[in-house]
Residue, then its C-alpha position, 0 to 999 in steps of 0.5 A: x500500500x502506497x502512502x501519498x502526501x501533498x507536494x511541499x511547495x518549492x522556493x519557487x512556487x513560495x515566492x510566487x505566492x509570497x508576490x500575488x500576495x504583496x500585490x493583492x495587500x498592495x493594491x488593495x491598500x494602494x491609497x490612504x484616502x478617496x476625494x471626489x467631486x462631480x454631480x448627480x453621479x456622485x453626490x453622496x448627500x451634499x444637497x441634503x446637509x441644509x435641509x431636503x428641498x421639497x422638491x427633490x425627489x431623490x431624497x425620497x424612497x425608493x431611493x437607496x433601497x438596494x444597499x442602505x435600505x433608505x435614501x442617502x442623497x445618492x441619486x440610486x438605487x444603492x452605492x455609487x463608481x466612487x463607493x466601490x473604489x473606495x471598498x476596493x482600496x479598504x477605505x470607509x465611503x466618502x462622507x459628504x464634504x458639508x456634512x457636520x461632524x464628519x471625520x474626513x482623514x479618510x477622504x471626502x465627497x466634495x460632489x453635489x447633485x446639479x453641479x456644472x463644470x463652467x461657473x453660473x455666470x456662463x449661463x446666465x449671461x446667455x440666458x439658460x441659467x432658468x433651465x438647470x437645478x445650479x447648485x454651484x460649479x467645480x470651482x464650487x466644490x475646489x473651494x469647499x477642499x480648500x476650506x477642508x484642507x487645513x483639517x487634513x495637513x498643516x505644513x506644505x511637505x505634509x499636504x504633498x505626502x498626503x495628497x499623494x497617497x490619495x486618490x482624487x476622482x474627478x468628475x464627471x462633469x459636463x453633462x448638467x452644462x449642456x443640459x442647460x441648453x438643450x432645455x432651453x431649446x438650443x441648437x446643437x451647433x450651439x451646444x456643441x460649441x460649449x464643449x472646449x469651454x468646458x473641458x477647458x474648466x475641467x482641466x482648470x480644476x484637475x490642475x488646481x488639484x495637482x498644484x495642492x499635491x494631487x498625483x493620481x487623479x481620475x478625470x471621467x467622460x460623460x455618459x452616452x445620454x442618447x440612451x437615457x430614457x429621459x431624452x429618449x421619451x422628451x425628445x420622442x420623433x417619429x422620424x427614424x433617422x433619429x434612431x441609431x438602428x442597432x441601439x435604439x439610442x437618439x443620434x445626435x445626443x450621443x454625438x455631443x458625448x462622444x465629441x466631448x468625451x474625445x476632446x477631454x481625452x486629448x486634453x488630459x493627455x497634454x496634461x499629462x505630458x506637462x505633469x509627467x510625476x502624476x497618474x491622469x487616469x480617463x475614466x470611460x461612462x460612454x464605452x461600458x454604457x454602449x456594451x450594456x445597451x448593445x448586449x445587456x444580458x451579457x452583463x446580467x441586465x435582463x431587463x435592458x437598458x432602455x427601460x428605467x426600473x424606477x418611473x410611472x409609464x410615460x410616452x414609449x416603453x421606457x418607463x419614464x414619465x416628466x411628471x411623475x419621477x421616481x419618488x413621486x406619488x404614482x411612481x414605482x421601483x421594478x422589484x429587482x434593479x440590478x436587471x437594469x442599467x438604468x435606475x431612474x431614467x436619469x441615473x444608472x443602477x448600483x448595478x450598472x456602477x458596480x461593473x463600471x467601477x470593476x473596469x476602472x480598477x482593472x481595465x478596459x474602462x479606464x485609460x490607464x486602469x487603476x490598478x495598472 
């Protein structure tokens, strides 16, 4: 009778496992704190701190119900891109930044529901200021770290080490700028000729960031907001050259993402050029959003990404209704929302955030990943 036992493991094969181990900690405790700062995508409740606004039905239920079982200002079904990043590197999520009594060592959400990337005075020297929920702008949001600043280092050597072992997630920016004339009834030509100006403040605000001792910064795109429910029911046509045959997704929307969303990529570029001893990163809403539209149960989403989970009918079969949003009287959540990319016609599901945040960490949605 042979007696057989399990192969000791060689030097060799120790080292390697000695390696994916120091990776796998590394990785995982790559960065001491998470900030983030954009709008609705990543607001964790900063438009909530001075009291709900009556009006805002994102501070009501069904809102949050997946994750946190009530709403948390998150403009979701539960967590959120810049949620997931920070589990992934072992960080608590970031507490809004007006938030009272909050400890921010770890990191914080400058990020509020409405914010724009150019300044109010932009729209309302030509007339679209009446068109947008203008909670303030990145410049907005750079002030409030800066007022932050203080609480976190104190000498100019301490802010640099800090900094730069943190993360800084910004945006995205840019798609409350242009909403502001498109519901204002603007030619698209006019919109488009937004785009510089406000990559151009964008930047601005990545490069502020860097000066305070930023050095790995993600820099996000706009979504594809053809797709939305939202601009698929408002600007509903019969006219089917409108349509992209093989998405179902409005033409012309998705033409001012992608001619946005390729201008700041060749901006963050240049930037990067000129700061060579930080990590620009180009984080990607526009690619993986178009793979869930193109093939959805492939990413687990049987019910499509047309059709928002939370709304009350409407015109066409996208579940969203102007006048009654989700949190409204008459309005209703699907009963599973991680079948659906899109949550509330406007916003996308924790779902659809989670596999975003994956191809961020780990490719191929962000430019380089961050976890390179």
């Amino acid at each position: 009778m042979v007696l057989s036992f399990p192969s000791l493991p060689t030097k060799c094969s120790l080292f390697v496992i000695l390696l994916i181990l120091f990776f796998n900690f590394s990785y995982s405790e790559r960065y001491d704190a998470i900030f983030s700062f954009g709008d609705s995508l990543s607001d964790a409740g900063n438009l909530l701190t001075k009291g709900v606004p009556p009006e805002l039905t994102t501070a009501r239920r069904p809102y949050g119900m997946t994750f946190f079982g009530r709403p948390t200002g998150r403009c979701s079904d539960g967590r959120l891109i810049i949620d997931f990043l920070a589990e992934e590197f072992r960080l608590p999520l970031p507490p809004p930044s007006q938030a009272r009594g909050q400890n921010f060592r770890k990191g914080a959400n400058f990020a509020v529901t409405g914010a724009t990337a150019l300044d109010n005075d932009f729209f309302k020297a030509r007339g679209l200021d009446g068109k947008i929920w203008n909670s303030g702008s990145l410049s907005t949001e750079l002030q409030w770290f800066e007022s932050v600043k203080p609480s976190l280092c104190s000498t100019q050597k301490d802010c640099k080490d800090y900094f730069g072992k943190s993360l800084f997630v910004v945006g995205e920016f840019g798609g409350n700028d242009y909403n502001a004339a498109i519901f204002s009834g603007r030619w698209m030509t006019e919109v488009m000729s937004y785009v510089p100006q406000v990559v151009d403040a964008i930047l601005k605000g990545v490069e502020r960031l860097i000066n305070h001792g930023a050095k790995d910064l993600v820099v996000p795109g706009v979504l594809p907001i053809g797709c939305f429910p939202l601009y698929l029911t408002l600007y509903n046509t019969s006219n089917k050259g409108d349509y992209n045959p093989r998405t179902g997704c409005l033409k012309r929307f998705n033409t001012l993402s992608f001619h946005h969303n390729m201008a700041l990529r060749i901006e963050v570029e240049k930037l990067q050029r000129k700061y060579p001893g930080t990590r620009i990163m180009y984080g990607d809403y526009f690619t993986p959003t178009m793979q869930f539209v193109l093939t959805p149960k492939r990413f687990g989403f049987s019910d499509g990404a047309l059709k928002a989970c939370c709304g009350a009918g409407g015109q066409g079969s996208y579940n969203f209704n102007f006048d009654i949003k989700c949190g409204e009287r008459g309005a209703t959540a699907c009963p599973n929302p991680s079948t659906h990319v899109s949550w509330d016609g406007i916003h996308l599901t924790e779902a659809a955030y989670r596999s975003i945040a994956k191809g961020w960490l780990n490719g191929p949605y962000a430019d380089p990943p961050i976890l390179r």
